[in-house]
Backbone as CSV, one residue per row, in Angstrom:
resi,resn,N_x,N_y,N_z,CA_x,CA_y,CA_z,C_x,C_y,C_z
1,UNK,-83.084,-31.639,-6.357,-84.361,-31.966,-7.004,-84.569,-33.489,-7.044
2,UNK,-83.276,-33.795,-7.350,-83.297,-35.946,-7.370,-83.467,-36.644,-6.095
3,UNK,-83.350,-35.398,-5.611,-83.203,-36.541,-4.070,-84.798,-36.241,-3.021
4,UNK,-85.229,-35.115,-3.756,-87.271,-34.506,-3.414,-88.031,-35.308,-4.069
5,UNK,-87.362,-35.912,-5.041,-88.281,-36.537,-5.754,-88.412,-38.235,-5.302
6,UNK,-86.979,-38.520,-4.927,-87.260,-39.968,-4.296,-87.791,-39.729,-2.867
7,UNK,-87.328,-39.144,-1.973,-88.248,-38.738,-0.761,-89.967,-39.067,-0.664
8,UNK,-89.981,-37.999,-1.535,-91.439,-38.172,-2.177,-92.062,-39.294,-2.738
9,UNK,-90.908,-40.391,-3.298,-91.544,-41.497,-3.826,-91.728,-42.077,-2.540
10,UNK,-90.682,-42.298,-1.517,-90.970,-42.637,-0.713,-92.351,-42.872,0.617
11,UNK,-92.516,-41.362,0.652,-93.579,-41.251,1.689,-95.133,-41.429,0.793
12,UNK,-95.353,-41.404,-0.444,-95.832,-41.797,-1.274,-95.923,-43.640,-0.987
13,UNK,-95.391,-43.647,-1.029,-95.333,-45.581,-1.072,-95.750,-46.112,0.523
14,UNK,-95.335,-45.079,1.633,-95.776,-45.427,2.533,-97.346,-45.194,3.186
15,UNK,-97.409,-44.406,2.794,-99.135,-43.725,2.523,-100.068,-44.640,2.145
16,UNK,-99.164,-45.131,0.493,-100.275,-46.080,-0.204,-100.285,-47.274,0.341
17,UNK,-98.895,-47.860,1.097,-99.286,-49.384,2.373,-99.662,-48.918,2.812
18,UNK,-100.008,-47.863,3.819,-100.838,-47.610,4.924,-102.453,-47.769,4.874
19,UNK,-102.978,-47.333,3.355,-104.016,-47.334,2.864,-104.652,-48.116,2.506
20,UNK,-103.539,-49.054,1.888,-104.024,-50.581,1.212,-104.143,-51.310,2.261
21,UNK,-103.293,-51.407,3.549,-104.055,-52.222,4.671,-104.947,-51.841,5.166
22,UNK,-105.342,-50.701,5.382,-106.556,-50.258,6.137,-107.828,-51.075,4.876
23,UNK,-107.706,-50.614,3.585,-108.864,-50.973,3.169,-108.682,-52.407,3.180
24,UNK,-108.225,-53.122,3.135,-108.263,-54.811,3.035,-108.750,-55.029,4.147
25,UNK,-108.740,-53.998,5.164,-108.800,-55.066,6.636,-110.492,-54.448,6.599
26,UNK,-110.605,-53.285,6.412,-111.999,-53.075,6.816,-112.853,-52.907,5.850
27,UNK,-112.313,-52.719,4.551,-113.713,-52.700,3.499,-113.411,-54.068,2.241
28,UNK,-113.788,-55.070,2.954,-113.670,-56.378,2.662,-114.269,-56.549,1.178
29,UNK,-115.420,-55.962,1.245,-116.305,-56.209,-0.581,-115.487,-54.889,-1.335
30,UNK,-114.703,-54.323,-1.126,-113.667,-53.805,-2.041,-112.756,-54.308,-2.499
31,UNK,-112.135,-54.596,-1.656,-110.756,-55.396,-2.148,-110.847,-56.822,-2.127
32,UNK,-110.163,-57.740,-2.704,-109.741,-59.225,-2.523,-108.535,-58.928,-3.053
33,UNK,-107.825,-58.975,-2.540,-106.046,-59.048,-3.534,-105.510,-60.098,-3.474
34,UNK,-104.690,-60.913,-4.155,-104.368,-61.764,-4.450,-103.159,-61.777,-3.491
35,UNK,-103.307,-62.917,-2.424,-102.176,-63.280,-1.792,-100.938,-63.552,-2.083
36,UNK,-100.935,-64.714,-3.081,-100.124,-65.292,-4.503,-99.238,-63.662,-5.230
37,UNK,-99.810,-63.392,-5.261,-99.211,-61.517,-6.259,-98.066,-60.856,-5.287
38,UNK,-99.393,-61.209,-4.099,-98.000,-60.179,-3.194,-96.827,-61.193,-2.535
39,UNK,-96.970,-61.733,-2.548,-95.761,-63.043,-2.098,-94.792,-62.884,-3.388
40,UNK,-95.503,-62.756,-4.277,-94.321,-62.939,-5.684,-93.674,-61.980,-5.725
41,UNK,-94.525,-60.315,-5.806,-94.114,-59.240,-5.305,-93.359,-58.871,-4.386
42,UNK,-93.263,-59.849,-2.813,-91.904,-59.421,-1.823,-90.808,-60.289,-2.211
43,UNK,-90.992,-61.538,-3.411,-89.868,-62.592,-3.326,-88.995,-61.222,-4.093
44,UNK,-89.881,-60.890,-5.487,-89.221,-59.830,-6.564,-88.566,-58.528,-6.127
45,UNK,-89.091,-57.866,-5.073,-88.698,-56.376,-4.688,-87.378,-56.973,-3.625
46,UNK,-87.686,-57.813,-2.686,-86.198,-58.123,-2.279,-85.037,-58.592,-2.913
47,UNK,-85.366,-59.396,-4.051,-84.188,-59.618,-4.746,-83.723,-58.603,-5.381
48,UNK,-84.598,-57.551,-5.721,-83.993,-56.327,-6.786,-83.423,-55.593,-5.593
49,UNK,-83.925,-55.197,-4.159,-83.112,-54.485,-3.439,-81.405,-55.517,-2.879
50,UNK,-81.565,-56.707,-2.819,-80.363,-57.544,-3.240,-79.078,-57.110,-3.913
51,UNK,-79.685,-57.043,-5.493,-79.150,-56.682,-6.155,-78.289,-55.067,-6.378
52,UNK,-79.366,-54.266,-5.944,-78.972,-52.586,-5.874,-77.895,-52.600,-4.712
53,UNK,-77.992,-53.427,-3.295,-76.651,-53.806,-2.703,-75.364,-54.183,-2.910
54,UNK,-75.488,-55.352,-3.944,-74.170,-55.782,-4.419,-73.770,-54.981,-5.602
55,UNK,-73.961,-53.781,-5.955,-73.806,-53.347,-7.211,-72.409,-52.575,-6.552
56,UNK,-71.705,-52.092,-7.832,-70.626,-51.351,-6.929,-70.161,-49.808,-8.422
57,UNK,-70.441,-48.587,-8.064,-70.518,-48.437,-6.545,-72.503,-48.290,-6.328
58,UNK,-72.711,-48.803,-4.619,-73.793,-48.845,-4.720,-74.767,-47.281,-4.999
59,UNK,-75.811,-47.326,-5.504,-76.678,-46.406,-5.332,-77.689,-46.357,-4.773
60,UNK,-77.361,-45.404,-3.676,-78.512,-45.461,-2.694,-79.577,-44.494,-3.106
61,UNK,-79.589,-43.935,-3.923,-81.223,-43.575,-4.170,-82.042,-44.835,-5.031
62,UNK,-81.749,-45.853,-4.861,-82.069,-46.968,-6.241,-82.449,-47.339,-4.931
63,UNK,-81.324,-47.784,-3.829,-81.747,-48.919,-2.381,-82.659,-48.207,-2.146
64,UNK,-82.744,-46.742,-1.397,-83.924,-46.041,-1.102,-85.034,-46.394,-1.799
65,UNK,-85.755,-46.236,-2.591,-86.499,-46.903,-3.415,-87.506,-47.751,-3.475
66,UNK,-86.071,-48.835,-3.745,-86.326,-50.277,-3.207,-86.897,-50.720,-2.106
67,UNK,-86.303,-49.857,-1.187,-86.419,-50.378,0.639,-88.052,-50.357,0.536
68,UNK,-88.685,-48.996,-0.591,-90.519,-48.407,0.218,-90.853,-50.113,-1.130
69,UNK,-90.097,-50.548,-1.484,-91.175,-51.488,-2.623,-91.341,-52.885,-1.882
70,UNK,-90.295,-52.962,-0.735,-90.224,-53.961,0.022,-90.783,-53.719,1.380
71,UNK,-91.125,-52.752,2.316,-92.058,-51.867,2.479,-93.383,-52.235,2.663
72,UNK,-93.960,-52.264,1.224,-94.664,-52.351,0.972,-95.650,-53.331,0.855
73,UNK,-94.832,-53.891,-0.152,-95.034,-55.515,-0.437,-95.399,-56.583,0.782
74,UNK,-93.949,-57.105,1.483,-94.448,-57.308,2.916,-95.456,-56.625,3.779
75,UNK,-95.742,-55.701,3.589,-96.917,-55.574,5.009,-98.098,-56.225,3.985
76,UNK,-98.321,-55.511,3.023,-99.455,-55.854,2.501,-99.991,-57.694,2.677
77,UNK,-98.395,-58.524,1.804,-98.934,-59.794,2.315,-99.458,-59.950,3.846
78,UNK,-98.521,-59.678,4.878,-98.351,-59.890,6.024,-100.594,-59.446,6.348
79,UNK,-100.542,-57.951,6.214,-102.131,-57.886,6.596,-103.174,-59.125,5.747
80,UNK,-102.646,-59.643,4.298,-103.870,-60.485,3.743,-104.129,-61.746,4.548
81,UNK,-102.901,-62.249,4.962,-102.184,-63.496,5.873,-103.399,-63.237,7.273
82,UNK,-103.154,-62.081,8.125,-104.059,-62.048,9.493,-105.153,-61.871,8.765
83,UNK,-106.023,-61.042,7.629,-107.214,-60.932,7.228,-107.787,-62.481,7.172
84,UNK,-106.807,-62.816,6.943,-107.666,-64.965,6.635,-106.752,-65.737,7.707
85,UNK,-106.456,-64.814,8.683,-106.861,-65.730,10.093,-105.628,-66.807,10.038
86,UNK,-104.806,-66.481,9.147,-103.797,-67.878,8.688,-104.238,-68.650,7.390
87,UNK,-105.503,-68.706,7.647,-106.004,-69.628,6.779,-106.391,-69.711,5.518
88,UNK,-104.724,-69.452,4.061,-104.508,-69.449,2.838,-104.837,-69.994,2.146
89,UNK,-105.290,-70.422,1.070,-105.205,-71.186,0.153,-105.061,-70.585,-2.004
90,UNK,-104.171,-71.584,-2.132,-103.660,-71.292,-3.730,-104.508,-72.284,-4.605
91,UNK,-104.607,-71.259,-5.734,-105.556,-72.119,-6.895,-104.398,-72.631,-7.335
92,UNK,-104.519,-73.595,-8.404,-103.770,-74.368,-9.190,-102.497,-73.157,-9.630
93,UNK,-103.444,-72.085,-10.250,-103.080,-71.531,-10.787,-101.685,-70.629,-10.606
94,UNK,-102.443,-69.908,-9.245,-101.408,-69.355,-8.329,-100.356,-69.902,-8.304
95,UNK,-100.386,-71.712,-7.605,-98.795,-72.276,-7.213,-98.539,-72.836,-8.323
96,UNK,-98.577,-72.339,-9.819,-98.160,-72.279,-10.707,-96.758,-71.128,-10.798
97,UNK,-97.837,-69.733,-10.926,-96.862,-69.078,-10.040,-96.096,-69.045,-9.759
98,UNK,-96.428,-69.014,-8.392,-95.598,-69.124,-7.419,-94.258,-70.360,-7.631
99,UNK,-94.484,-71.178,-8.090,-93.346,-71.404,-8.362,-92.316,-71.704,-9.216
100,UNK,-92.966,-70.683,-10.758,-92.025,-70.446,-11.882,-91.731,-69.100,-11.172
101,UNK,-91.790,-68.353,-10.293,-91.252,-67.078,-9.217,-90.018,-67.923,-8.668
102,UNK,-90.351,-69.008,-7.882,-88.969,-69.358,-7.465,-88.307,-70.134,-8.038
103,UNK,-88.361,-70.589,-8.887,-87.572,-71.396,-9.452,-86.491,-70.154,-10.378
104,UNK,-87.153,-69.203,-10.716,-86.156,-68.008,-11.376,-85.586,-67.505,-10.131
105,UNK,-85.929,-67.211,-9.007,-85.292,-66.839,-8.083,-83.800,-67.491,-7.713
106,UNK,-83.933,-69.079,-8.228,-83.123,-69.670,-7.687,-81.627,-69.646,-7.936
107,UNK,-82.256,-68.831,-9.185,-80.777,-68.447,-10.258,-80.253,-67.170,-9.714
108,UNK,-80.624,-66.844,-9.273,-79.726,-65.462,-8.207,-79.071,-66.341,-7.167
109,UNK,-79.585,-66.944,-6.517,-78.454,-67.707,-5.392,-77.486,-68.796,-6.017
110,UNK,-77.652,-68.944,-7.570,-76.582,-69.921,-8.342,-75.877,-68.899,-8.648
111,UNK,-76.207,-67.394,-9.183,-75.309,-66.512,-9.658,-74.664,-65.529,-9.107
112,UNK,-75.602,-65.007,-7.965,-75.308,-63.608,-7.216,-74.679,-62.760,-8.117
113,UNK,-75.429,-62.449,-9.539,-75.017,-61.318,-10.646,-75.679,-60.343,-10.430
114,UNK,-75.140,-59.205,-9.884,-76.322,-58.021,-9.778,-76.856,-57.773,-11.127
115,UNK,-76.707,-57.617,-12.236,-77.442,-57.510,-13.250,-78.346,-58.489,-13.450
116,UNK,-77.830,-59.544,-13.738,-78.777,-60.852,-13.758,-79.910,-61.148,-12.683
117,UNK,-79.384,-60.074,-11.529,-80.222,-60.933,-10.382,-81.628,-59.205,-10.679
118,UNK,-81.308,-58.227,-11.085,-82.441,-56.801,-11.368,-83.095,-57.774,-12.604
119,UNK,-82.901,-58.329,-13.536,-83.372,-59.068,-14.897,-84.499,-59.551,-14.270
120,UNK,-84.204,-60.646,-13.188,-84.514,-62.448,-12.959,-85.750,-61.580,-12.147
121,UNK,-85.166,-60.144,-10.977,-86.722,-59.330,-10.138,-87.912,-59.135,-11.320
122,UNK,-87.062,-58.211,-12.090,-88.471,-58.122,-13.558,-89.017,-58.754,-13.581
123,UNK,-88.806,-59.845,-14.228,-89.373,-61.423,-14.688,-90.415,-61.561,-14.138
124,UNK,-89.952,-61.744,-12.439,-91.116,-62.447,-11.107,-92.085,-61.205,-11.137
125,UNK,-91.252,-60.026,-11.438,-92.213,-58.948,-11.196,-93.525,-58.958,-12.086
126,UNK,-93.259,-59.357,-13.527,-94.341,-59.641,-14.331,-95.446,-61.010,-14.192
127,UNK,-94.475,-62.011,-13.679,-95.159,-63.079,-13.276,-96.345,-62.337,-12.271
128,UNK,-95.822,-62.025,-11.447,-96.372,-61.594,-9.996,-98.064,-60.960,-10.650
129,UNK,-98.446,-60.402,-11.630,-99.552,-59.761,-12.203,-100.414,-60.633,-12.420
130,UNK,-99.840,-61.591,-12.882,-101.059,-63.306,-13.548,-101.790,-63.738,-12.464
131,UNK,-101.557,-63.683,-11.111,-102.402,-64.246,-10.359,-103.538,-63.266,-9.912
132,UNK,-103.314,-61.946,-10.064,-104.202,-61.002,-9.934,-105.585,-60.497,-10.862
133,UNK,-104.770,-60.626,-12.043,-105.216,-60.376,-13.754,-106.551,-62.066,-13.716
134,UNK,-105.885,-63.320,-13.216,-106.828,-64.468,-13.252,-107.895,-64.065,-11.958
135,UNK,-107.805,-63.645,-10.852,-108.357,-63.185,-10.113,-109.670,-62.516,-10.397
136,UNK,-109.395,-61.566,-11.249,-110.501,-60.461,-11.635,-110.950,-61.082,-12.392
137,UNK,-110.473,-61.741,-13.487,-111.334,-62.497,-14.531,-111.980,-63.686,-14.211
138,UNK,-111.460,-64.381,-13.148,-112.664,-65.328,-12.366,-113.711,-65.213,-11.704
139,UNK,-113.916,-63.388,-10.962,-114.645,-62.911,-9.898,-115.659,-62.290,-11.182
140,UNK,-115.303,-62.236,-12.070,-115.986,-61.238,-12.838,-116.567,-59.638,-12.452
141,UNK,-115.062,-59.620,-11.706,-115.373,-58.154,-11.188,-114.062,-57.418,-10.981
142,UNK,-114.170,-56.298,-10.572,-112.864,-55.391,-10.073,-112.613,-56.531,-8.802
143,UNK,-111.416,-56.739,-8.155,-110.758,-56.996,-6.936,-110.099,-56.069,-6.326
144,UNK,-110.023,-54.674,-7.014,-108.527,-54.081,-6.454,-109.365,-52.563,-5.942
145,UNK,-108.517,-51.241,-5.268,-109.017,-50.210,-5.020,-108.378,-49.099,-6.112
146,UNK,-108.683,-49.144,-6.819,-108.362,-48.201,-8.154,-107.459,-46.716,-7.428
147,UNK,-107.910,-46.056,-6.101,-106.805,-45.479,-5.906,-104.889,-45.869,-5.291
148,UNK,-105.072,-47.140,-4.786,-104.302,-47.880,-4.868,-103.587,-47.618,-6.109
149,UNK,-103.885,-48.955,-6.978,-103.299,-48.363,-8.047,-102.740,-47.117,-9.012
150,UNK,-103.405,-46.103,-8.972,-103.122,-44.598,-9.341,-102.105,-44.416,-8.758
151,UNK,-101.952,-45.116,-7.340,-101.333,-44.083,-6.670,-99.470,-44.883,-6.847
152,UNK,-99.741,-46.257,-7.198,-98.575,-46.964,-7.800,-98.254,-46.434,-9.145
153,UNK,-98.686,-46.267,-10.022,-98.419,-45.279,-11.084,-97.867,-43.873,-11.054
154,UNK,-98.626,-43.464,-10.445,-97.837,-41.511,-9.938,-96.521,-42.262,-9.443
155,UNK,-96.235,-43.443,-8.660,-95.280,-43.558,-7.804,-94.043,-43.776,-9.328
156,UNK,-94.349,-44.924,-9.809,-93.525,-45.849,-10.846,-93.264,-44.564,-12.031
157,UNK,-94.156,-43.406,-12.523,-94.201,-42.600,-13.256,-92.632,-41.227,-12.453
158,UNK,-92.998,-41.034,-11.403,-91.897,-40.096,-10.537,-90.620,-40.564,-10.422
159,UNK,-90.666,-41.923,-10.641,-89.375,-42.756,-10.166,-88.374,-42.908,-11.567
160,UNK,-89.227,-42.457,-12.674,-88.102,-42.233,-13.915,-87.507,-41.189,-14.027
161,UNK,-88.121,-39.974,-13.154,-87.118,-38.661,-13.561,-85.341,-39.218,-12.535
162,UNK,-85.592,-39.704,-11.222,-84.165,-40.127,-10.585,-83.754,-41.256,-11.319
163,UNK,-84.220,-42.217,-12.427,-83.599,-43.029,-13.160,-82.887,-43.038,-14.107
164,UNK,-83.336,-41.705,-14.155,-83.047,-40.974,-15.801,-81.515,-40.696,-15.659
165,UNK,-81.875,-39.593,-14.527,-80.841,-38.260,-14.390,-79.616,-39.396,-13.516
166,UNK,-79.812,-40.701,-12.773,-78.891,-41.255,-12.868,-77.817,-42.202,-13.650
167,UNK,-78.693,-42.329,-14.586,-77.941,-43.222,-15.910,-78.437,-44.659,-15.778
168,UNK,-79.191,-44.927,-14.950,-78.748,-46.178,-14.423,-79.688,-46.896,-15.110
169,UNK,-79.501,-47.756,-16.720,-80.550,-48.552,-17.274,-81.468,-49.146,-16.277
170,UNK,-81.058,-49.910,-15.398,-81.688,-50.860,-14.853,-82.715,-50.376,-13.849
171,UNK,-82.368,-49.063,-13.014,-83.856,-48.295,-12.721,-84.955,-47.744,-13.743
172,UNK,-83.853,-47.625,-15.064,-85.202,-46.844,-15.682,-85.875,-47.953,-16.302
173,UNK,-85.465,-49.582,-16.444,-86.240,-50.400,-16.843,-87.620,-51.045,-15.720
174,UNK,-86.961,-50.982,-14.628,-87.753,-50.759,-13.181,-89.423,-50.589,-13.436
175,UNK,-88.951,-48.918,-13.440,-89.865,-48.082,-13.735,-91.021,-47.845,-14.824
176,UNK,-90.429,-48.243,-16.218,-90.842,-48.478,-17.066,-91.852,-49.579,-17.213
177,UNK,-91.142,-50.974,-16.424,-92.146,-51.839,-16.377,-92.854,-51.585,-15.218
178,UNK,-93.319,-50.975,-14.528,-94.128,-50.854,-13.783,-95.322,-49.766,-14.044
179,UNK,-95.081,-49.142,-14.963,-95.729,-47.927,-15.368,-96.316,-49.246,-16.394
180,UNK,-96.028,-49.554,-17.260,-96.922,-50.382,-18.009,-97.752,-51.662,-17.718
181,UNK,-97.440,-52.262,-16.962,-97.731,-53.538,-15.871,-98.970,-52.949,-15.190
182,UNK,-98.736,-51.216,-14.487,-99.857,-51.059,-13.599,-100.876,-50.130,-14.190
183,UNK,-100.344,-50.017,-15.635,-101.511,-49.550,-16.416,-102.315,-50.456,-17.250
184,UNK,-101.867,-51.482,-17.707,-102.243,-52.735,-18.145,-103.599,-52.810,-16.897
185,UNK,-103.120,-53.142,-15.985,-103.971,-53.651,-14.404,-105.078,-52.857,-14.345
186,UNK,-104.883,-51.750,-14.026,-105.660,-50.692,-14.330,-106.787,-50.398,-15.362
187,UNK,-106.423,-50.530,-16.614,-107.281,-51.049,-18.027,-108.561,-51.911,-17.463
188,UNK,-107.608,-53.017,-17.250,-108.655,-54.489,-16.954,-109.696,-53.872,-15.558
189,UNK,-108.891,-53.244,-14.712,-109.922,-53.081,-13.370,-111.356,-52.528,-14.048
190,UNK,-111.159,-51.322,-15.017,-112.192,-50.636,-14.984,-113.043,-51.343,-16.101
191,UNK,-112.082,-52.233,-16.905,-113.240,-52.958,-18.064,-114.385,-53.792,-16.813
192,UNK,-114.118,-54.457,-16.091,-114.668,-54.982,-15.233,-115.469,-53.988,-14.178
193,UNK,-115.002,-53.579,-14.097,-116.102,-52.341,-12.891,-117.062,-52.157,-13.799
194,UNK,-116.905,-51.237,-15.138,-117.917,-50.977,-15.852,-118.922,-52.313,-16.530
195,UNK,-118.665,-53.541,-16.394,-118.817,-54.819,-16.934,-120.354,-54.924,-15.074
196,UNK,-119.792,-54.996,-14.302,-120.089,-54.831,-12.798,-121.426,-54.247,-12.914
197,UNK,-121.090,-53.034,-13.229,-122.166,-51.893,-12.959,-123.257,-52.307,-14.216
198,UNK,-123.380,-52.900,-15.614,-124.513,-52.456,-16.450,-125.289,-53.796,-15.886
199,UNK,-124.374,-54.801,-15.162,-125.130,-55.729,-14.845,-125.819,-55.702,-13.691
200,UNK,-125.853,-54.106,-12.937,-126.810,-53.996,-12.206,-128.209,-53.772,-12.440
C-alpha cells in the first residue's frame, strides 16, 4: 500500500511538471511564476534529496519522492528561463531571496548533517514562497494555475500516509509544511482572482 502510494505521488508530480510547462509556455496571461521561487525551490528540493542520501540507513521511498520534487522544480525553472528567451531579471526583492536561500544553503556544505541539512531545505523551502506571495500582490492578480496547485496539495497531502507509516519525523515535517505553505498560496490566489473579477 506504501509503496502505491509513493508511485502515485510520483506520476502525480510528473503530470503536474508536464502541465505546468505546457501552460507557462502557451497560456502566457495565465501564468507568470516567479523565476526567483523556482530557483529557490531546486536549490531546496536538491539539498533535501542530499540529505535523504547521506542518511543511514537510506530510505528510498523518501529519495523516491524527492527525485519527482527535483523533477519538477528544475524543468519548471529550466521552461521559465527559454519562456524569456534567457532574458531574466530579479526585483530587489527576489535577490533578497535568493540570497538568504544561499547563504543557508551554505551551511550544509560547512556541515554535511543530514538532519541539519532536511532543517536548512525547509527553511529555503519557506523562503522560496515570498517571491511568489510579492508577485501576486504586486500584479494585483492571481499569477499561478490553481490546478497546479491542487494538484501539489493532493500530492504533499498523499505523501503523509508513507511518512507516517515510516516513522520518519523529517518526511512527515516535509509534508506538513507543504500542505500548509500550498494552502496558504492557494488562500491568497483566490483572494485575488475574486479581487480580479469584481473589478471587471
Amino acid at each position: 500500500m506504501k509503496t502505491s502510494v509513493i508511485v502515485l505521488i510520483f506520476l502525480l508530480s510528473l503530470v503536474n511538471t508536464y502541465r505546468y510547462s505546457k501552460i507557462i509556455k502557451k497560456e502566457v496571461e495565465k501564468a507568470d511564476p516567479s523565476l526567483a521561487m523556482w530557483f529557490i525551490f531546486t536549490l531546496a528540493v536538491a539539498l533535501n534529496a542530499a540529505s535523504l542520501l547521506i542518511q543511514r540507513p537510506i530510505n528510498l521511498e523518501a529519495v523516491f519522492y524527492g527525485l519527482a520534487d527535483v523533477i519538477m522544480c528544475a524543468s519548471v525553472s529550466i521552461v521559465i528561463v527559454v519562456r524569456a528567451k534567457g532574458k531574466v531579471a530579479f526585483s530587489s526583492f527576489e535577490r533578497g531571496c535568493l540570497l538568504v536561500s544561499y547563504a543557508i544553503a551554505l551551511f550544509w556544505f560547512l556541515t554535511m548533517n543530514s538532519f541539519w541539512t532536511s532543517v536548512i531545505a525547509q527553511t529555503i523551502l519557506i523562503v522560496g514562497y515570498f517571491p511568489t506571495i510579492q508577485k501576486i500582490r504586486n500584479a494585483g492578480r492571481n499569477t499561478e494555475p490553481f490546478s497546479i496547485w491542487i494538484c501539489s496539495l493532493v500530492n504533499g497531502s498523499l505523501s503523509l500516509y508513507p511518512a507516517i507509516e515510516s516513522g520518519n519525523l523529517l518526511s512527515v515535517g516535509y509534508s506538513v509544511r507543504a500542505i500548509i505553505l500550498v494552502s496558504v498560496l492557494l488562500m491568497l490566489m483566490y483572494k485575488y482572482e475574486q479581487r480580479s473579477k469584481r473589478m471587471v
